[in-house]
C-alpha positions as CSV (number, residue, x, y, z in Angstrom):
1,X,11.2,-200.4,68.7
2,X,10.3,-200.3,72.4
3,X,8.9,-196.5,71.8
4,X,7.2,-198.1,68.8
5,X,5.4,-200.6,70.7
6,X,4.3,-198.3,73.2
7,X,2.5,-196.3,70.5
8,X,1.0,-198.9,69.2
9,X,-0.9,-200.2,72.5
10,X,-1.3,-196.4,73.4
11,X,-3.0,-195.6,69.8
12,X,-3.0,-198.9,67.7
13,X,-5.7,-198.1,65.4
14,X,-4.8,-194.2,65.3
15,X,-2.7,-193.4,61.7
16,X,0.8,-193.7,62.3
17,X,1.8,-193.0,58.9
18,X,0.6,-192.0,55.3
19,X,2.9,-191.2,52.7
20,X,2.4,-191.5,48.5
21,X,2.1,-196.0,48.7
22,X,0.7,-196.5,51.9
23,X,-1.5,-195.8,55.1
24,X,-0.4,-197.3,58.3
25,X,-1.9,-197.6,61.9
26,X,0.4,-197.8,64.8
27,X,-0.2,-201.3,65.2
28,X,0.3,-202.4,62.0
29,X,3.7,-200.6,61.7
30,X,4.9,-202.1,64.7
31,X,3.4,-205.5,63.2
32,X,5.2,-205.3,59.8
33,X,8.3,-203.7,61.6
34,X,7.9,-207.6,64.2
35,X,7.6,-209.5,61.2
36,X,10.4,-208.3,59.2
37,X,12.5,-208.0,62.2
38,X,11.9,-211.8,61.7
39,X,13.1,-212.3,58.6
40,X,15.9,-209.9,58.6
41,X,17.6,-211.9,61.4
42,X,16.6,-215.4,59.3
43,X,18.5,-214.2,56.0
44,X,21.1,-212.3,57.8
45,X,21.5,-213.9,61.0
46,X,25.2,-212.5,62.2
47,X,25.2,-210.8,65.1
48,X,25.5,-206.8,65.3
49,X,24.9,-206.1,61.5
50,X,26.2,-203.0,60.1
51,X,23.4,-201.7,57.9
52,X,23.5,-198.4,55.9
53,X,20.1,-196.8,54.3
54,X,20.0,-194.7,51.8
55,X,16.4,-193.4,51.2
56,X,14.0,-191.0,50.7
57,X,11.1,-190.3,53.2
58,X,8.9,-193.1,53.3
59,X,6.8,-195.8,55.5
60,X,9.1,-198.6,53.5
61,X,12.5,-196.4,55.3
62,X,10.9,-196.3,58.5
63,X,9.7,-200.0,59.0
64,X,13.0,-201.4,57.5
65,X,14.5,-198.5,60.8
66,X,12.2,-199.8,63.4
67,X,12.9,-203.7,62.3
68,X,16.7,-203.7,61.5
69,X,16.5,-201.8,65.6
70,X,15.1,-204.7,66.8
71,X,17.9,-206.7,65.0
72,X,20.5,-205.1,67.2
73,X,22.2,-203.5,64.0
74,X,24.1,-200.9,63.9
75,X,22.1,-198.5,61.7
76,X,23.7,-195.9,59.6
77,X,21.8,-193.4,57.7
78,X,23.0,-191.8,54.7
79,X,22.6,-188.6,52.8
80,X,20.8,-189.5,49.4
81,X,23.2,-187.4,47.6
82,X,26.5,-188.5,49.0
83,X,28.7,-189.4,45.9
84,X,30.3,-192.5,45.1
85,X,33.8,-192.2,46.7
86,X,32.3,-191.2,49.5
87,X,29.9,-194.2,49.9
88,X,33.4,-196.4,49.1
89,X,35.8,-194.4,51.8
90,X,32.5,-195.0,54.2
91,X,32.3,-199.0,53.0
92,X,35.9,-199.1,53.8
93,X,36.2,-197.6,57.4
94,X,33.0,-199.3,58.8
95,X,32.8,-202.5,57.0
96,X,29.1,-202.6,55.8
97,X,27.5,-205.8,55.5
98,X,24.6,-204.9,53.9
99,X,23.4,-201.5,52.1
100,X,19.8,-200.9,51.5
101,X,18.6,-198.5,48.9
102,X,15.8,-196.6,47.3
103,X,14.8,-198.3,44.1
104,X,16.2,-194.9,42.2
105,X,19.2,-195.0,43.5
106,X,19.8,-198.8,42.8
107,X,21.4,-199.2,39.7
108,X,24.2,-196.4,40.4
109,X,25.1,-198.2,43.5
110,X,24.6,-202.2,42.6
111,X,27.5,-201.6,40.7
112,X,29.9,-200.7,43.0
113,X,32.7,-203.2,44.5
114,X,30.7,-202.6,47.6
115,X,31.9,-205.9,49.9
116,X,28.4,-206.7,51.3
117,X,24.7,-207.1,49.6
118,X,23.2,-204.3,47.9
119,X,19.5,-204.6,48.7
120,X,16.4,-202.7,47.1
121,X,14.6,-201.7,50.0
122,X,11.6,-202.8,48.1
123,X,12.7,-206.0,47.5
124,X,11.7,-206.6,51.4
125,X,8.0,-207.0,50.6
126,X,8.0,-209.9,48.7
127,X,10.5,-212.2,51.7
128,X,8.5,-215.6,52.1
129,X,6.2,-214.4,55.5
130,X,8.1,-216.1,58.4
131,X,6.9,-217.3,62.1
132,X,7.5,-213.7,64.6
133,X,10.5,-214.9,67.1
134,X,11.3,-213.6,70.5
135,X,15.1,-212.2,69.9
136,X,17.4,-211.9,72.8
137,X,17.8,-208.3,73.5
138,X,21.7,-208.5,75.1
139,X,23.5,-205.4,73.0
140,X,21.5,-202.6,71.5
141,X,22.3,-201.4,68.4
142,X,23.6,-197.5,67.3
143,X,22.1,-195.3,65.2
144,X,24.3,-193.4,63.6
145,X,23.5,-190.2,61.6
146,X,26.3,-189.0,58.8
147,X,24.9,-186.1,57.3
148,X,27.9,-184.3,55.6
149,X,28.2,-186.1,52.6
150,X,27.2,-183.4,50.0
151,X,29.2,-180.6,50.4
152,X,32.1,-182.4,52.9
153,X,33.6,-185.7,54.1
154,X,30.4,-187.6,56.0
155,X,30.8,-187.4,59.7
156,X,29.8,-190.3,61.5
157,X,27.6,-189.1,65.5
158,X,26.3,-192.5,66.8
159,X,24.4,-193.2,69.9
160,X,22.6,-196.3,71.2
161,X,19.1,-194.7,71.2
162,X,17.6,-194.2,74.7
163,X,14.0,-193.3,75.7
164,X,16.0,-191.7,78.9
165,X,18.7,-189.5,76.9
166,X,15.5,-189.0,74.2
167,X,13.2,-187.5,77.4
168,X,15.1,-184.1,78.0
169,X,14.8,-182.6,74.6
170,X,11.0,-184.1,73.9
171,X,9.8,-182.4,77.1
172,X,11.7,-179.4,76.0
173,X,9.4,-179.6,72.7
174,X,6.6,-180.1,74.7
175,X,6.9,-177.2,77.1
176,X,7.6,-175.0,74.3
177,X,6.0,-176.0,71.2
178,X,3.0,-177.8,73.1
179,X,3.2,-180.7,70.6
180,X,0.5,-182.4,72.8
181,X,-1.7,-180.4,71.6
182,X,-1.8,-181.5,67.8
183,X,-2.1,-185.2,66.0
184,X,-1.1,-184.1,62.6
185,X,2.1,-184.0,61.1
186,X,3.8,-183.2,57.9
187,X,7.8,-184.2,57.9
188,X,9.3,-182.7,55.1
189,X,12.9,-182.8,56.8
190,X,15.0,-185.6,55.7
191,X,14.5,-188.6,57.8
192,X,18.5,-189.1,57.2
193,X,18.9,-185.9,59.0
194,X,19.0,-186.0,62.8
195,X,16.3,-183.1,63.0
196,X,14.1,-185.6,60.8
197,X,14.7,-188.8,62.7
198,X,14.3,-187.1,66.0
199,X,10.7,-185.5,65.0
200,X,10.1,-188.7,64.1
201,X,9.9,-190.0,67.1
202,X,9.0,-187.2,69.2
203,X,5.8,-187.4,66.9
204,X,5.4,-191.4,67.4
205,X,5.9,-190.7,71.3
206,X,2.8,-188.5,71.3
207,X,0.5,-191.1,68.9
208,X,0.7,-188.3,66.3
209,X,-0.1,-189.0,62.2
210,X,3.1,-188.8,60.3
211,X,2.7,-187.2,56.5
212,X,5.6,-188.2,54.3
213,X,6.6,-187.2,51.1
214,X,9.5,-189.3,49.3
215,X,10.5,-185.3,47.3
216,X,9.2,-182.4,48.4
217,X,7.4,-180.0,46.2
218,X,6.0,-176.4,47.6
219,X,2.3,-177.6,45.6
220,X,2.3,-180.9,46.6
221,X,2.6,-179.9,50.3
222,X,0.4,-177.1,50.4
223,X,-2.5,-179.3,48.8
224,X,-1.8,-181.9,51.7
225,X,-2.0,-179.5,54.1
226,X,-5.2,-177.7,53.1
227,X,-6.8,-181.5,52.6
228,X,-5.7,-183.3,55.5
229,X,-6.1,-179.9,57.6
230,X,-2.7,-181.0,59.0
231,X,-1.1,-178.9,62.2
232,X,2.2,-179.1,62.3
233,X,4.9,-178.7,59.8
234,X,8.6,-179.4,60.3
235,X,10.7,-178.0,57.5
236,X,14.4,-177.1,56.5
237,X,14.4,-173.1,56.0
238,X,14.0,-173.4,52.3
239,X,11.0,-175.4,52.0
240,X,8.8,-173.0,54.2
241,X,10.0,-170.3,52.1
242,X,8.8,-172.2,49.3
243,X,5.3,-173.3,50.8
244,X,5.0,-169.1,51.6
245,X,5.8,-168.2,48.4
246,X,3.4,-170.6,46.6
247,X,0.1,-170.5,48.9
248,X,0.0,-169.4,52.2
249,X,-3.9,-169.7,51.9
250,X,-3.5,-173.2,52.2
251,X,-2.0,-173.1,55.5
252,X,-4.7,-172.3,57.8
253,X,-4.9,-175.3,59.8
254,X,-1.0,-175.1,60.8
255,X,-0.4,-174.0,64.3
256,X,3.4,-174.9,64.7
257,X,6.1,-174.5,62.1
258,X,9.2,-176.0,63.4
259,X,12.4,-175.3,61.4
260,X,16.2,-176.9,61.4
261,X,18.4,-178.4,59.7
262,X,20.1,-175.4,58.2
263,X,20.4,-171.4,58.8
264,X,17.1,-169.8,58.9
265,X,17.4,-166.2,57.3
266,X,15.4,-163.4,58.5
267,X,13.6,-162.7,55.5
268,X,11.8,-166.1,56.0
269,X,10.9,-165.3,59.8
270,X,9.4,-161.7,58.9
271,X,7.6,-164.0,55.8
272,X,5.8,-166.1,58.5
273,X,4.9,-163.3,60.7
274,X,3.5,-161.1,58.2
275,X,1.7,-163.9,56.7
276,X,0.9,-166.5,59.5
277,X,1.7,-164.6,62.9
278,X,3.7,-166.0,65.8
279,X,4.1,-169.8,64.6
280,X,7.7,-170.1,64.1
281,X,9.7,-172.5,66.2
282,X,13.5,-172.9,65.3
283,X,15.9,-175.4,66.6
284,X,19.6,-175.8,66.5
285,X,21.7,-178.9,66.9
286,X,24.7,-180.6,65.5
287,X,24.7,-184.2,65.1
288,X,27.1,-184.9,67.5
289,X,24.9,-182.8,70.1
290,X,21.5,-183.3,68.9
291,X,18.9,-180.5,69.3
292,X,20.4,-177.9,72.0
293,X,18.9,-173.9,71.2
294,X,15.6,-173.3,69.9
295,X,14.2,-169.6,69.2
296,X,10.5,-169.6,70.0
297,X,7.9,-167.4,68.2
298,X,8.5,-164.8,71.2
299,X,11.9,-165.2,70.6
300,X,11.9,-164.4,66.8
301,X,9.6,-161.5,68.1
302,X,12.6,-159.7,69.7
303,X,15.3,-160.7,66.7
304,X,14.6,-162.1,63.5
305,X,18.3,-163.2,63.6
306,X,18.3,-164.9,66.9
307,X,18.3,-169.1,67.7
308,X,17.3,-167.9,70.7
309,X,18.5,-169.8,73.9
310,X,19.9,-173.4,75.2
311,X,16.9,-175.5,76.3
312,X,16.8,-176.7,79.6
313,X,19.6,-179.6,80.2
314,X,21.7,-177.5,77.9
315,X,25.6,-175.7,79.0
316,X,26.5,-173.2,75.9
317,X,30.2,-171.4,76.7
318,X,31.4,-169.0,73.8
319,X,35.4,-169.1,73.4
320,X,37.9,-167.6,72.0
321,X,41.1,-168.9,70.6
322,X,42.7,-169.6,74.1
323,X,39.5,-171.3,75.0
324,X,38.6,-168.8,77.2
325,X,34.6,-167.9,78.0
326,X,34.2,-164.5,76.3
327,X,32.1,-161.7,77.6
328,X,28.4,-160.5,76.4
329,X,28.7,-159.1,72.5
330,X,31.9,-160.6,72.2
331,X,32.2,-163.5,68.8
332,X,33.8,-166.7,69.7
333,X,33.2,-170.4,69.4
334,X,30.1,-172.1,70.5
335,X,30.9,-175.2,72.8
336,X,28.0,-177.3,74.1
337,X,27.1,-179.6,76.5
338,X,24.1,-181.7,77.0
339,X,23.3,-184.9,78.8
340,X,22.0,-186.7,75.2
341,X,24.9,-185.8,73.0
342,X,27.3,-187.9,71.9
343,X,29.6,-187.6,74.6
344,X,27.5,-186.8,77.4
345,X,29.9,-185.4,80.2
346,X,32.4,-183.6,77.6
347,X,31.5,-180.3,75.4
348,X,31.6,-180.5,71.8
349,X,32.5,-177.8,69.5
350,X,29.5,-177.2,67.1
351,X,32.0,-175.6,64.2
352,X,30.0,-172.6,64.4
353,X,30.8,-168.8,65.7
354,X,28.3,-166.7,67.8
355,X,27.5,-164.5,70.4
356,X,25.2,-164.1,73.8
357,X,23.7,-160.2,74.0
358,X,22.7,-159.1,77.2
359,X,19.7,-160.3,77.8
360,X,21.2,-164.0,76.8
361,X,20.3,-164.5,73.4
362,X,22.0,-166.2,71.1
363,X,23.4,-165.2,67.6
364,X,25.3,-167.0,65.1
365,X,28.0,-165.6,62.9
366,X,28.5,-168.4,60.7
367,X,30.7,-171.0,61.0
368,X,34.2,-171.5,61.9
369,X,35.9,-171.6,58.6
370,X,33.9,-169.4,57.0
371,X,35.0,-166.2,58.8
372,X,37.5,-163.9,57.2
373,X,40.4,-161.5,58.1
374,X,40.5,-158.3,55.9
375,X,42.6,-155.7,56.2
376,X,42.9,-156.5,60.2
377,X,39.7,-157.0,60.5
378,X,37.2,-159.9,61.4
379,X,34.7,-160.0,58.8
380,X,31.6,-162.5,58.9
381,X,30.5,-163.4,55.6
382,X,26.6,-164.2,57.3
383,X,26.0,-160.5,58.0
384,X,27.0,-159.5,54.6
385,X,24.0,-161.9,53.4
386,X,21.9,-160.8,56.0
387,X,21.9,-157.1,55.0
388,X,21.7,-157.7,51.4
389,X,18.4,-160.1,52.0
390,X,16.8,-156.9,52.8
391,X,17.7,-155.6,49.2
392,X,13.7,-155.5,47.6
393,X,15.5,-156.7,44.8
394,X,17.0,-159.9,45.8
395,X,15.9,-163.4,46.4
396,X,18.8,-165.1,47.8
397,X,22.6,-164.9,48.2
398,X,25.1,-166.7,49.2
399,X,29.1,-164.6,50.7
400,X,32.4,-166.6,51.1
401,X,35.6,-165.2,51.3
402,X,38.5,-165.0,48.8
403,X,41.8,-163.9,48.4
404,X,42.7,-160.0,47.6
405,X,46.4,-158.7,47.1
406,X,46.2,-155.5,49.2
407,X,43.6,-156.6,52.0
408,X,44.7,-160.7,52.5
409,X,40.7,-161.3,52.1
410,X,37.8,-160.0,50.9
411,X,34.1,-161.1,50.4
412,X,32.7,-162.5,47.0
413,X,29.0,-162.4,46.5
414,X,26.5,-164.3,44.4
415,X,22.8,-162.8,44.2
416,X,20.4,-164.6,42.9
417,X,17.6,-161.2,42.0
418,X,13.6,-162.1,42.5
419,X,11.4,-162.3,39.3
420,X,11.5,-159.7,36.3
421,X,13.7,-157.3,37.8
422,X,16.7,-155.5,37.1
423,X,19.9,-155.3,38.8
424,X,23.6,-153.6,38.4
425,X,26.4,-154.0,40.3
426,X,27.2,-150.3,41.2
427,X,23.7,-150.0,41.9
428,X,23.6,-152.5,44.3
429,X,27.2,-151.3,46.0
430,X,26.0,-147.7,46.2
431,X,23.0,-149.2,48.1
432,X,25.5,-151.1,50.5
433,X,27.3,-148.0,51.5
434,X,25.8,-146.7,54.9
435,X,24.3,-150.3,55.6
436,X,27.8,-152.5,55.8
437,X,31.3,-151.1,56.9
438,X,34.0,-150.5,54.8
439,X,35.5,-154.1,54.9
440,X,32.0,-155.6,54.6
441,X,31.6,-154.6,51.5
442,X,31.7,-157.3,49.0
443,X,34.9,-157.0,46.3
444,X,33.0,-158.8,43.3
445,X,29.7,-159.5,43.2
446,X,28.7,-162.6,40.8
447,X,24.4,-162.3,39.7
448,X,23.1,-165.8,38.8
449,X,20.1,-167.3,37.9
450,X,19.8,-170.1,40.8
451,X,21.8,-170.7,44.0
452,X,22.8,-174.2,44.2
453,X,21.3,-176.8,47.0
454,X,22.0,-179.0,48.9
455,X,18.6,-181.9,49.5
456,X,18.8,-180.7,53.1
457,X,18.0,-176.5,52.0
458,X,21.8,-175.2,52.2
459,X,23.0,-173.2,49.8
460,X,26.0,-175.7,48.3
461,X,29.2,-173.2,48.4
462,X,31.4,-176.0,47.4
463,X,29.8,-175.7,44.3
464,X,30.2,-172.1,44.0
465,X,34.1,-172.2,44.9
466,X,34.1,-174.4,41.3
């Protein structure tokens, strides 16, 4: 809220935010976010609140954020898709007392024996108007990102949001990606997602317009774009593979395409630089860490598989299983520290495996359970994917690991083929041979029509395991 008022006396009548419903100026976000601050602590007046959301993007998400902040609540946002159960086991260990929701998503979860109010989140426009009051600003609420809730048990990472911890990473965007430099743009991220809450603000900091969409669609957005000659786009891997696909003729006023969120594939980096040149930002994070590598276009330049290096503020050691700091080219666990995480003074496993090369690049192998031992060997189901991506043949794929009587594990892949083409296995496994080692190659190989998703771009192996 304090960020949010700064905005709005540094650029009060500059658009703050225009989504499907609505067009909003700085000021009259912060405003609506006063006033309903107002009578969010008049209906609900106990003190530290524990409010979940569970919405699409949308100016009605983001006001209810910015006024429920200056409530002192604890603020928890949820995945859209996070199932039932999940929502209960989350009700149960943090005691809820109030839930509000997307009008869609309403009816599933009104039902539930939830233990506090289930509010429509639409239902907040029509509160009586109330007189503004001065609260008492003694506590400071969390906000508290769980963002695991579709293909795993929701993880909780809360931090009581800090311009100070907030500054490091946004000058490290602004070095880099020279966000001052544009006032356009086009969130298609989840706001739920700590990449989409934190453009968020890094856009409100610098007075920028915000474009929301509640569901993104790879028309929609490239209409948006090409009418609103919009600069900026921040996207999960999959949707900018989408916009490419559909009309890259639309895209001519984009300067800066910033990615996150989930793994970015090299077939979508070489898409972006044979199409739109040196554009391509992408950043890395956890939620407990927050935003901690980013690859710039440079970067990408030198390896379409690199996340390229920690930002400034940033410690990265690689381990091994003795916790151990291992050596250039050598896989092992990344472990990060950074003075906005979670725990600021302590590193954090990330859950994921990489390396540095030589010249201090980084490289992920995928993540921690994922990896495989076959025959002896160490065998990382993301390079499997990454060489059969460069199959002309094949859209998308997705490698996990499974077990096999004579080698303890082997590799399982589904392929998902482009448009009107043809495929057979031994085709495909005879093209494989001189590319992948011997364990690398896959022992079954499963075509389908379409990968499964999750909201946030990654491919849903969950599903896949049945």
């Amino acid at each position: 809220m304090t960020l949010l008022g700064w905005a709005a006396r540094n650029a009060g009548q500059r658009k703050c935010i225009i989504d499907e419903l609505e067009s909003l100026t700085y000021k009259e976000l912060y405003e609506q976010s006063q006033q309903l601050s107002a009578k969010l602590h008049i209906r609900f007046p106990k003190p530290r609140l524990k409010v979940a959301l569970i919405g699409r993007n949308s100016a009605e998400l983001l006001r209810l954020l910015f006024a429920l902040s200056r409530c002192e609540a604890n603020i928890y946002l949820l995945n859209i898709e996070i199932k039932t159960e999940q929502l209960q086991h989350l009700r149960a260990r943090f005691k809820f007392d109030l839930l509000f929701v997307d009008d869609e998503f309403f009816e599933t979860l009104a039902g539930l024996n939830f233990g506090g109010s289930t509010l429509k989140m639409s239902e907040v426009a029509s509160w009586e108007p109330v007189p503004t009051i001065r609260l008492q600003r003694a506590y400071g609420g969390q906000l508290v990102v769980l963002t695991g809730g579709s293909t795993g048990d929701p993880k909780p990472a809360a931090r009581k949001p800090s311009l100070f911890s907030f500054l490091q990473p946004f000058f490290a965007l602004l070095r880099q990606v020279q966000l001052d430099r544009y006032h356009s743009v086009y969130i298609g991220t989840p706001i739920y997602h700590g990449f989409g809450v934190a453009t968020v603000f890094a856009a409100m900091a610098l007075g920028a317009t915000l474009y929301l969409r509640r569901r993104f669609d790879a028309a929609d957005a490239c209409e948006l774009v090409a009418a609103q000659k919009i600069e900026v786009l921040t996207l999960v891997p999959l949707m900018l593979k989408r916009i490419l696909q559909y009309s890259p003729q639309h895209l001519n006023s984009v300067q800066a395409y910033l990615t996150g969120g989930a793994p970015l594939q090299p077939d979508v980096v070489l898409l972006v630089q044979e199409q739109m040149g040196a554009r391509l930002f992408n950043l890395y994070g956890t939620s407990e860490v927050g935003f901690c590598i980013m690859a710039t276009p440079q970067d990408l330049c030198y390896s379409a598989l690199t996340i390229g290096q920690p930002v400034e503020g940033v410690k990265l050691h690689i381990l091994d299983a003795q916790n151990r700091e291992l050596g250039i080219e050598k896989v092992g666990r990344l472990s990060v520290r950074a003075g906005w995480s979670v725990k600021k003074s302590a590193y954090i496993e990330t859950g994921d495996l990489g390396y540095r090369d030589a010249k201090g690049y980084i490289f992920l192998c995928g993540r921690t359970d994922d990896m495989i031992v076959s025959g002896g060997e160490n065998v990382y189901p993301i390079e499997l994917e990454n060489i059969l991506l460069q199959h002309p043949h094949i859209e998308q794929v997705a490698v996990m690991g499974i077990e096999d009587a004579d080698f303890g594990q082997r590799l399982r892949a589904f392929v998902q083929l482009k448009p009107k083409v043809d495929l057979q296995k031994n085709a495909l496994l005879a093209w494989l041979k001189g590319r992948c080692t011997r364990y690398q190659i896959p022992r079954d190989v499963v075509f389908v029509e379409e990968l499964p998703y999750t909201v946030l771009g990654k491919i849903n192996k969950n599903t896949l395991k049945g």
